[in-house]
N, CA and C of each residue as an Amber inpcrd file, in Angstrom:
protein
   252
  10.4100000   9.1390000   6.3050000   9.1070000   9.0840000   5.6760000
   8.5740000   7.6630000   5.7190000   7.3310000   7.5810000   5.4440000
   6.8630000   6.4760000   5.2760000   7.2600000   5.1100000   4.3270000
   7.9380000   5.9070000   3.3290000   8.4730000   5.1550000   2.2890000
  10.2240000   4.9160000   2.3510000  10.5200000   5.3640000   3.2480000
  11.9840000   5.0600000   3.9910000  12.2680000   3.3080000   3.8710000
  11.7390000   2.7750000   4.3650000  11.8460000   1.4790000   4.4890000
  11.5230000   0.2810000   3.3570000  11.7900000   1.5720000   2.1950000
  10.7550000   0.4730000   0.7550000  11.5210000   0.9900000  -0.5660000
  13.0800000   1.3710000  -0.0800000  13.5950000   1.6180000  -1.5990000
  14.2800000   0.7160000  -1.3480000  14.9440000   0.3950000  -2.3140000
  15.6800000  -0.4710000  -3.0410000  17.3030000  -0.4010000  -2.4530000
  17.8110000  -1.1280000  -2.6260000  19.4880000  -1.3040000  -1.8360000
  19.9470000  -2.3270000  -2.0290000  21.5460000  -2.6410000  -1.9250000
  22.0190000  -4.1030000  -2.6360000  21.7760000  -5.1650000  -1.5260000
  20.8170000  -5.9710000  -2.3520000  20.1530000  -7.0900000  -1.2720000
  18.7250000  -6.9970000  -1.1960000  18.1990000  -5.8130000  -1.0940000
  17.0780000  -5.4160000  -1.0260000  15.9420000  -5.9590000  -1.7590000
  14.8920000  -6.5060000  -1.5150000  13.8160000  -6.8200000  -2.0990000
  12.9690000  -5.9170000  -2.2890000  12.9910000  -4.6840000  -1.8350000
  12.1680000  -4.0250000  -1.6130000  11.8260000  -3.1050000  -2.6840000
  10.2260000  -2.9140000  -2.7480000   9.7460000  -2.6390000  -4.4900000
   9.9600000  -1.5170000  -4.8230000  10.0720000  -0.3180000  -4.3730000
  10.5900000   1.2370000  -5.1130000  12.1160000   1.5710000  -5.0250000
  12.3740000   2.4050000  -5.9370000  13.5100000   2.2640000  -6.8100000
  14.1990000   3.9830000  -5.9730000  12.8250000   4.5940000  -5.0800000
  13.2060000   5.9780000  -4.4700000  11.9810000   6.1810000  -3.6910000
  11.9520000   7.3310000  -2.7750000  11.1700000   7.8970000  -1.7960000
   9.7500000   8.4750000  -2.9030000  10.2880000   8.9470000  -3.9780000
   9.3470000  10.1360000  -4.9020000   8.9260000   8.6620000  -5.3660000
   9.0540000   8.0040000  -5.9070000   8.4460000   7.1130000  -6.6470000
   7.8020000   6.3150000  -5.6370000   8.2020000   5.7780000  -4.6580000
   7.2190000   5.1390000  -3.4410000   6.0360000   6.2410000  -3.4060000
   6.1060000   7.5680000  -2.8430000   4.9630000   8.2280000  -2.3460000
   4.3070000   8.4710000  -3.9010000   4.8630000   8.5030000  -4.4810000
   3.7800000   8.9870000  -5.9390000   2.9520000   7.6120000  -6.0330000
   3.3900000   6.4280000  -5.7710000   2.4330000   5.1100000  -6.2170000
   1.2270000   5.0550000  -4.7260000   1.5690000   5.1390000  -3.9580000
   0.0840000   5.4230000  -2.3740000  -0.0190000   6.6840000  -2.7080000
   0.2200000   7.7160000  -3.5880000  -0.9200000   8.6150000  -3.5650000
  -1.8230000   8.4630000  -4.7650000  -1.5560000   7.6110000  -5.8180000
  -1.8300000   7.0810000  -6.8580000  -3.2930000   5.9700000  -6.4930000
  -3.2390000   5.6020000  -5.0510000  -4.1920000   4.7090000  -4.7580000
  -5.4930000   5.8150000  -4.3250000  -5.0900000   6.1310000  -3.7590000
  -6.4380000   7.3820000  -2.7770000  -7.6840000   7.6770000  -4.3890000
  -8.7370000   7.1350000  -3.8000000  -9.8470000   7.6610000  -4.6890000
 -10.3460000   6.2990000  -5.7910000  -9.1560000   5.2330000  -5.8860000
  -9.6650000   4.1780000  -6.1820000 -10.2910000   2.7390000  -5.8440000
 -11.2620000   2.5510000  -6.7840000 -12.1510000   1.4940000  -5.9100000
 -11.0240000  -0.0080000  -5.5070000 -11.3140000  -0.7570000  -4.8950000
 -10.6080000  -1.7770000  -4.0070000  -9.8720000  -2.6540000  -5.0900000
 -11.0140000  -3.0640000  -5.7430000 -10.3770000  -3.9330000  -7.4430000
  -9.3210000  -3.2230000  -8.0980000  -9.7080000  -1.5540000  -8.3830000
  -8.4970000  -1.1200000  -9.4910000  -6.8770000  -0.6720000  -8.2440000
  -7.3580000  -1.1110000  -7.1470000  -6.1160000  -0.8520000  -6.5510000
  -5.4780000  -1.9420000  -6.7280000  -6.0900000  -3.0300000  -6.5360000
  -5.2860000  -4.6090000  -6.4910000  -4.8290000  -4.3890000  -7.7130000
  -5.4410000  -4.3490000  -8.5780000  -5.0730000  -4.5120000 -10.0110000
  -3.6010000  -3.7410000 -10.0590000  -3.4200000  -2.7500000  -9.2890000
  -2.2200000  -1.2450000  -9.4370000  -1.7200000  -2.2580000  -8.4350000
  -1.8390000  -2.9230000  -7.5690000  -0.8360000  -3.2900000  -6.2640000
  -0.0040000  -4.2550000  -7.0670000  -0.8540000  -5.5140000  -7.8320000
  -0.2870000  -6.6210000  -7.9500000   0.7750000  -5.9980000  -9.4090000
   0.1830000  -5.2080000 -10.0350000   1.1070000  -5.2440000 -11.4330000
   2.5010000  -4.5350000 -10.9970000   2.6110000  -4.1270000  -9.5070000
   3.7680000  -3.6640000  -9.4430000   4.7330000  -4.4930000  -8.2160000
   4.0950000  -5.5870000  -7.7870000   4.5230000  -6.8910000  -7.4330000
   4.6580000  -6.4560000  -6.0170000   3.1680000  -5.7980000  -5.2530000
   2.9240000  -5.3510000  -4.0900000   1.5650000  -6.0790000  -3.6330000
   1.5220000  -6.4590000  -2.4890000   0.3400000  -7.3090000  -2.0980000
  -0.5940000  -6.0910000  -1.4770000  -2.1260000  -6.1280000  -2.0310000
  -3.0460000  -4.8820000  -0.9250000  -3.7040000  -5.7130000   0.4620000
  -3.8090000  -4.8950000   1.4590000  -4.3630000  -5.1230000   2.1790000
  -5.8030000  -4.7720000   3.0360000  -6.5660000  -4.8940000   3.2010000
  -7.9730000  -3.9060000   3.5890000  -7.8790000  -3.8570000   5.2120000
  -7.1620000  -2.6320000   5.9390000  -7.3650000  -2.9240000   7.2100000
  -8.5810000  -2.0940000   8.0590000  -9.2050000  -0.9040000   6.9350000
 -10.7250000  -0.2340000   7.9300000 -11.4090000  -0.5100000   6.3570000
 -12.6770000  -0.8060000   6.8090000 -13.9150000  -0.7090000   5.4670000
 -15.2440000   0.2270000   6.0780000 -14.7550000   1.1640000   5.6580000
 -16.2810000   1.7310000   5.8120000 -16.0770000   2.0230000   7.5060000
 -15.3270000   2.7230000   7.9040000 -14.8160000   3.1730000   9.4820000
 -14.7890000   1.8490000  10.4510000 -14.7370000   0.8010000  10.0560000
 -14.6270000  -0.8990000  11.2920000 -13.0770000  -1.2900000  10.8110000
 -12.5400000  -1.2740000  12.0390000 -11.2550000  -1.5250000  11.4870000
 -11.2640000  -3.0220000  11.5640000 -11.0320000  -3.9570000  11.0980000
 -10.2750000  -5.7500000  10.1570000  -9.2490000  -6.2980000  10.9540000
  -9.2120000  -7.1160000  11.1790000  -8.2560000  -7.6280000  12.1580000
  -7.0950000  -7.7950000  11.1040000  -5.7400000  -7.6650000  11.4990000
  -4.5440000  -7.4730000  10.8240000  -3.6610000  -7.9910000  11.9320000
  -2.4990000  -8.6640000  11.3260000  -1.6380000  -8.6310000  11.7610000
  -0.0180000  -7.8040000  12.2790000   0.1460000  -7.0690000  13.3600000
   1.3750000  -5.9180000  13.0230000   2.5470000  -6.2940000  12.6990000
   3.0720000  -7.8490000  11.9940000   3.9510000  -7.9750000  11.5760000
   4.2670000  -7.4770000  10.3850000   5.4650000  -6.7540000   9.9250000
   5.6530000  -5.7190000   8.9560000   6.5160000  -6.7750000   7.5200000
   5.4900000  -6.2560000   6.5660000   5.7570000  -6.5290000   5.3230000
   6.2040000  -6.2940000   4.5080000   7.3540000  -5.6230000   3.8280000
   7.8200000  -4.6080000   3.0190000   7.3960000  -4.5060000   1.3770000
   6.2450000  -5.4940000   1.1090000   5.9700000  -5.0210000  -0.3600000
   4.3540000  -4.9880000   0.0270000   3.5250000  -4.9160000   1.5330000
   2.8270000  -4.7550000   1.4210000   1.9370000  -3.1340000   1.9560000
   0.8930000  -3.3460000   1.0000000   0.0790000  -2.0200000   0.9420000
  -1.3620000  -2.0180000   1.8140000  -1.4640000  -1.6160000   2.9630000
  -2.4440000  -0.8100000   3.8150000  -3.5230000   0.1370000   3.5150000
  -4.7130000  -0.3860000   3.4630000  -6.0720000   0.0250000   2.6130000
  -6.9960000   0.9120000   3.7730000  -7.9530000   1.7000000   3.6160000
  -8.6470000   1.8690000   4.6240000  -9.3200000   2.6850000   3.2960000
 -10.7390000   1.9310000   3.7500000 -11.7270000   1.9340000   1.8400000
 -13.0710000   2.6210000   2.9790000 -13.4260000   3.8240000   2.3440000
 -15.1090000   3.8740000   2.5980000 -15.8620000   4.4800000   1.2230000
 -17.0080000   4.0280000   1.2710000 -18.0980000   3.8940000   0.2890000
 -16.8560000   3.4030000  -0.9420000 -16.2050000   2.2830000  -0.5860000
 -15.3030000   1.1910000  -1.9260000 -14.5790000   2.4390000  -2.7340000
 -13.9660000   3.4130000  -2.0920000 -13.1160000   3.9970000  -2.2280000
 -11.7560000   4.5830000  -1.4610000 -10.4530000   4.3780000  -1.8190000
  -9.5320000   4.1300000  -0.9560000  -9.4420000   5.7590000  -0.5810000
  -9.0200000   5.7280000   1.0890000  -9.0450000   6.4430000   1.7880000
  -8.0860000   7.1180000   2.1130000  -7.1240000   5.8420000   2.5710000
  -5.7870000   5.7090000   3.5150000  -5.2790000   5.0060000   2.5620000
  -3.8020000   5.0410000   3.0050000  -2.7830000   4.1300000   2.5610000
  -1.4510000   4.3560000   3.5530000  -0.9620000   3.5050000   3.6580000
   0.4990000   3.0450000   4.0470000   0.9260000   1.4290000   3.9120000
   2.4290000   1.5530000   4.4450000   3.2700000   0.6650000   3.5280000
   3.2890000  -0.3330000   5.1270000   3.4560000  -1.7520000   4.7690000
   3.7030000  -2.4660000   5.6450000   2.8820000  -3.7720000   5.8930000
């Protein structure tokens, strides 16, 4: 799954604690505006990212991040999400 690469393990930095709890927090984003996502990204010590606004996709980098969160916002409501 998408959230494979974002639980937790000894050593691990990585911010979910399980698969159900990773996918319950990106489906938790869908439908919110850009601010109350940051606000949900940062209080759970996840960086957001905006990579389409309004169908133009943002220049991004494909180096992979493991506490970061993948935005794709139209009319300033989140769309998409994934981890990386």
């Amino acid at each position: 799954t998408m959230c494979s690469d974002h639980i937790k393990s000894a050593g691990s930095e990585a911010p979910f604690d399980s698969a159900n709890q990773c996918s319950q927090f990106l489906d938790s984003l869908i439908g919110l505006s850009e601010e109350q996502a940051t606000t949900k990204a940062e209080d759970n010590d996840l960086v957001l990212r905006v990579i389409q606004r309004d169908g133009e996709d943002l220049p991004a980098t494909m180096n992979f991040v493991s506490n970061r969160v993948n935005i794709s916002i139209a009319d300033d409501k989140i769309t998409k999400v994934t981890l990386g």
